[in-house]
C-alpha positions in Angstrom: 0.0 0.0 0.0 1.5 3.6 -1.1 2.2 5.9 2.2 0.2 9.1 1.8 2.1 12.1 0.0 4.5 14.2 2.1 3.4 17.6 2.3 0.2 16.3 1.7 -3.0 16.7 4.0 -5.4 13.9 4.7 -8.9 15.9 4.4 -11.1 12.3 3.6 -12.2 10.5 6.2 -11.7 7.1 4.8 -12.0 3.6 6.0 -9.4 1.3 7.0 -7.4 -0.5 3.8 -7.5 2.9 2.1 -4.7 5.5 1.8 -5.1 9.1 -0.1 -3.3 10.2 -2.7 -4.2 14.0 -3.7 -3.3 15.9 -6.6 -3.6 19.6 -7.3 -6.5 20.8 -9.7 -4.2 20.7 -12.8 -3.9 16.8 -11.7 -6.0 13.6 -13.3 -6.8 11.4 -10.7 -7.7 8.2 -13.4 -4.4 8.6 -15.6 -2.2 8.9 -12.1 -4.0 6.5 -10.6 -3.4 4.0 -13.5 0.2 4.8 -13.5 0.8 4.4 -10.3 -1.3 1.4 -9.7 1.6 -1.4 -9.8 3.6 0.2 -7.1 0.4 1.4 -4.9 -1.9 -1.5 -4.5 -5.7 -2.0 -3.7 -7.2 1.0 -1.8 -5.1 3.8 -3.0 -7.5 6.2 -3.7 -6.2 9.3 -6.3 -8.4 12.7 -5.3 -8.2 15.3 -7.2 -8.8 18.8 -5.5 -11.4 20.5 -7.3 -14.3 23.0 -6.8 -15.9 22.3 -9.9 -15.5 18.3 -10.3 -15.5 15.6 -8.0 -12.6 13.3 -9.2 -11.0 10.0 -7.8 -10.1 6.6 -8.7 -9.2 3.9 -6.6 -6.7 0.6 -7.1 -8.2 -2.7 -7.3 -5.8 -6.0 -6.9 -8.6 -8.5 -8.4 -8.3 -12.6 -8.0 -9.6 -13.8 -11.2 -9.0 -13.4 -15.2 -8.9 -10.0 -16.8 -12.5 -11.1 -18.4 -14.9 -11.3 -15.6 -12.8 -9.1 -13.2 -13.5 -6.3 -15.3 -17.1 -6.6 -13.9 -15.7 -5.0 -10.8 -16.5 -1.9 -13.2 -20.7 -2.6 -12.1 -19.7 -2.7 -8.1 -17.6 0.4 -8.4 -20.8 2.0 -10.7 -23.4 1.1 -7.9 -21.2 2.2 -5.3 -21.1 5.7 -6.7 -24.5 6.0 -7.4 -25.5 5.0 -3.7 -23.4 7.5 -1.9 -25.3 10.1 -4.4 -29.0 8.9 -3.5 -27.3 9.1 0.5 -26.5 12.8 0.6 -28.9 14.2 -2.4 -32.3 15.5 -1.9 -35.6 13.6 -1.6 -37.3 12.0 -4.3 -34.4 12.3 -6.7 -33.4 9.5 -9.3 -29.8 8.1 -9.8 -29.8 6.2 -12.9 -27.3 4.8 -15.5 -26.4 4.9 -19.3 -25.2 1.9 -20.5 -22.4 1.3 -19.0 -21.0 4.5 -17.7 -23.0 7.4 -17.6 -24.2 8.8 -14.4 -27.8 10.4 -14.3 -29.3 12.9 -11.9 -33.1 13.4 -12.2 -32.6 12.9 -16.1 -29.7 15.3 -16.5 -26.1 13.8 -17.1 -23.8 14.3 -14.0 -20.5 12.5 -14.9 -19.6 8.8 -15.2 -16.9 6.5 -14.8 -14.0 4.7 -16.1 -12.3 1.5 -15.9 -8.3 1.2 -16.9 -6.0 -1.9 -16.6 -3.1 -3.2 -17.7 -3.1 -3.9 -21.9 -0.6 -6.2 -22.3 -2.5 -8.4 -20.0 -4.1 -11.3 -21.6 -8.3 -11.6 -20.8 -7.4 -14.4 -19.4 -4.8 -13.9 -16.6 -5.0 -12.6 -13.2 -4.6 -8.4 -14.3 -2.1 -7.0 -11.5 -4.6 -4.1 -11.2 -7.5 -2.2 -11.8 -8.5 1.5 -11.8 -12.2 2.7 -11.5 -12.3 6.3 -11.8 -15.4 8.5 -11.4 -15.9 12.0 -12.3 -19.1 14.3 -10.9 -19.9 17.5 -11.8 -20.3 19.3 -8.7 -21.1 23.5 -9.3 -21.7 24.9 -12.9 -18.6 25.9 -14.6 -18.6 29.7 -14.9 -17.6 30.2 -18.1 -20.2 27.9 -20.1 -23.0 29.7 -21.6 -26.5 29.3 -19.5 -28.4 27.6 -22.9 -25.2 24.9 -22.5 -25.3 24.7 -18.9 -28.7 23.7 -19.2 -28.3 20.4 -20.9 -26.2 19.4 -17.8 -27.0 19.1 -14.0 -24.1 19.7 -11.2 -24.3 18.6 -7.4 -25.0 22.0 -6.7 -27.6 23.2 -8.7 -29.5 20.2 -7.9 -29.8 21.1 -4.1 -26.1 19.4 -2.8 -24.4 21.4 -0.1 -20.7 22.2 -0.8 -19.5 20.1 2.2 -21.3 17.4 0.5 -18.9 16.8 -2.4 -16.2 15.5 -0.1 -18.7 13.4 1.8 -19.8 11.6 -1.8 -15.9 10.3 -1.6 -16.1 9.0 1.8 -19.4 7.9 0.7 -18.6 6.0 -2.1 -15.3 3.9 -0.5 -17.6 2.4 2.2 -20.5 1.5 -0.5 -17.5 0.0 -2.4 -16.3 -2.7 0.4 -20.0 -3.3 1.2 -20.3 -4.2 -2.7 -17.4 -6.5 -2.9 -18.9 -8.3 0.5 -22.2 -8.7 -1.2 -19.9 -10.0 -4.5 -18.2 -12.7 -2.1 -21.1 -13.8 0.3 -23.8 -14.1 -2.5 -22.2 -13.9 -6.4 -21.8 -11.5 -9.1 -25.4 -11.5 -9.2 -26.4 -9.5 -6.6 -24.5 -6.0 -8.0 -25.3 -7.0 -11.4 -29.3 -6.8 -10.0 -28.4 -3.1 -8.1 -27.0 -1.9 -11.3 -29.8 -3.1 -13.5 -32.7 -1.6 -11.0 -31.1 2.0 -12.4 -30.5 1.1 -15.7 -33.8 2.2 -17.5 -35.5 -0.4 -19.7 -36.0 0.1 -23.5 -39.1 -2.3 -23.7 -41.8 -3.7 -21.8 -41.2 -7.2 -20.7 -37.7 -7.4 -22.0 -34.9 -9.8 -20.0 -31.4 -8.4 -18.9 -28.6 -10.1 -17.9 -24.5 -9.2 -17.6 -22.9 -11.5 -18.9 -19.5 -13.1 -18.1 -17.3 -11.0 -19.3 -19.6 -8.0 -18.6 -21.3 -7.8 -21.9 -25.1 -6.9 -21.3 -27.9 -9.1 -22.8 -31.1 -8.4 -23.6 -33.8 -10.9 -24.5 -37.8 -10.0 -25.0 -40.6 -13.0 -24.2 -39.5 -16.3 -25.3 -39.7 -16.7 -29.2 -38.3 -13.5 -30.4 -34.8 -15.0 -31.2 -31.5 -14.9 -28.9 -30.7 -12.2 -26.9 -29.1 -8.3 -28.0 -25.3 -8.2 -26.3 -23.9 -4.5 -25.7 -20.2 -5.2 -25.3 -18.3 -3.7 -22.0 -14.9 -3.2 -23.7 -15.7 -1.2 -26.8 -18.2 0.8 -24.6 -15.9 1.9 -22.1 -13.3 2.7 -24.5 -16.0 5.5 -26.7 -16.3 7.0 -22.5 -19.9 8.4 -24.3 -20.3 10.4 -21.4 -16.6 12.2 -21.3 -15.3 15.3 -22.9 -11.7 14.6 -23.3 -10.7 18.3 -24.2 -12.7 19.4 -21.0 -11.5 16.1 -18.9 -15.2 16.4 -17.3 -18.7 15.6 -18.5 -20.0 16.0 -21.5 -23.1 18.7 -21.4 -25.6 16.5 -22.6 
């Protein structure tokens, strides 16, 4: 486990097994975190310090072949969105876009991201993984208001500021209650949490994640095998992501 940064504050309250690693604003909390991964090990968590994002990734150390570990990407997803529905407002929906985006209340608020290592073949042990998540937490001054409004933040949605930091600490204890569900009772209970916010596109339809994290999608028996949505190609097109911004899309 990487010791915390000299010079560098602990502000998170996290749980055991984690240690913080904090980077200024100019920093990118998923590309650091993946290059650091080998020599860091599970629980470092990469912050980055930002008013206008919230942006981490943590280090996972998973014990079976790059092909199904990747489905760590769902426990890290459902994890995110439950420390959102624990500090937001009443009555407020948290809901996915296959596989990545984050919703609030219909509005896109961020997503995540899964890295690992590519020279890794699908099906060895991976030495790592990285699941990053960026939220947009306050409207970015200098995006027109007709923009904006294709967009939601944390705080125009009712978040108080102190809650941004509390998502974090939020989010690493949903994670290790995830990965105890994973180990006490299969893959299928967070593939079921994830799929409860995934809307459906028709009545009466089947879904299913698959294996290696593909999702499948059969209507009523007779209608011919099911529709597969493949993880890997999806999370490399990051729909959700503006590269040039290194946030959300606004959209």
């Amino acid at each position: 486990m990487m010791s915390r940064l000299a010079g560098v504050e602990q502000t998170l309250d996290l749980p055991p097994g984690y240690t913080l690693v904090a980077l200024r604003e100019v920093g990118d909390a998923f590309a650091h975190g993946c290059n650091i991964a080998a020599e860091a090990g599970a629980g470092t968590l990469v912050w980055v310090r930002r008013y206008d994002l919230i942006e981490f990734a943590v280090v996972l150390e998973p014990d079976e072949p790059l092909v199904s570990a990747r489905r760590a990407f769902f426990a890290g997803m459902n994890a995110a969105a439950d420390a959102i529905a624990a500090h937001c407002p009443p009555e407020r929906e948290v809901a996915f876009d296959w596989p990545d985006a984050i919703r609030f209340d219909g509005g896109l608020l961020g997503g995540g991201r899964l890295g690992w290592p590519k020279d890794c073949p699908e099906g060895e042990v991976p030495p790592w993984l990285v699941f990053g998540i960026i939220l947009r937490a306050a409207d970015m001054a200098h995006i027109e208001e007709v923009q904006a409004a294709a967009g939601v933040s944390l705080l125009s949605e009712g978040f108080e500021m102190v809650d941004t930091d509390a998502i974090i600490e939020s989010f690493t204890r949903h994670l290790m209650t995830g990965f105890d569900q994973w180990n006490e009772r299969g893959f299928e209970a967070i593939a079921r949490d994830y799929l409860e916010r995934l809307p459906r596109r028709k009545a009466g339809e089947r879904r299913t994640i698959d294996l290696n994290g593909d999702l499948l999608v059969a209507l009523p028996a007779g209608s011919g095998p099911p529709d597969r949505a493949g993880l890997v190609d999806a999370l490399g097109q990051a729909a959700w992501y503006d590269p040039q911004a290194r946030g959300p899309k606004l959209g």
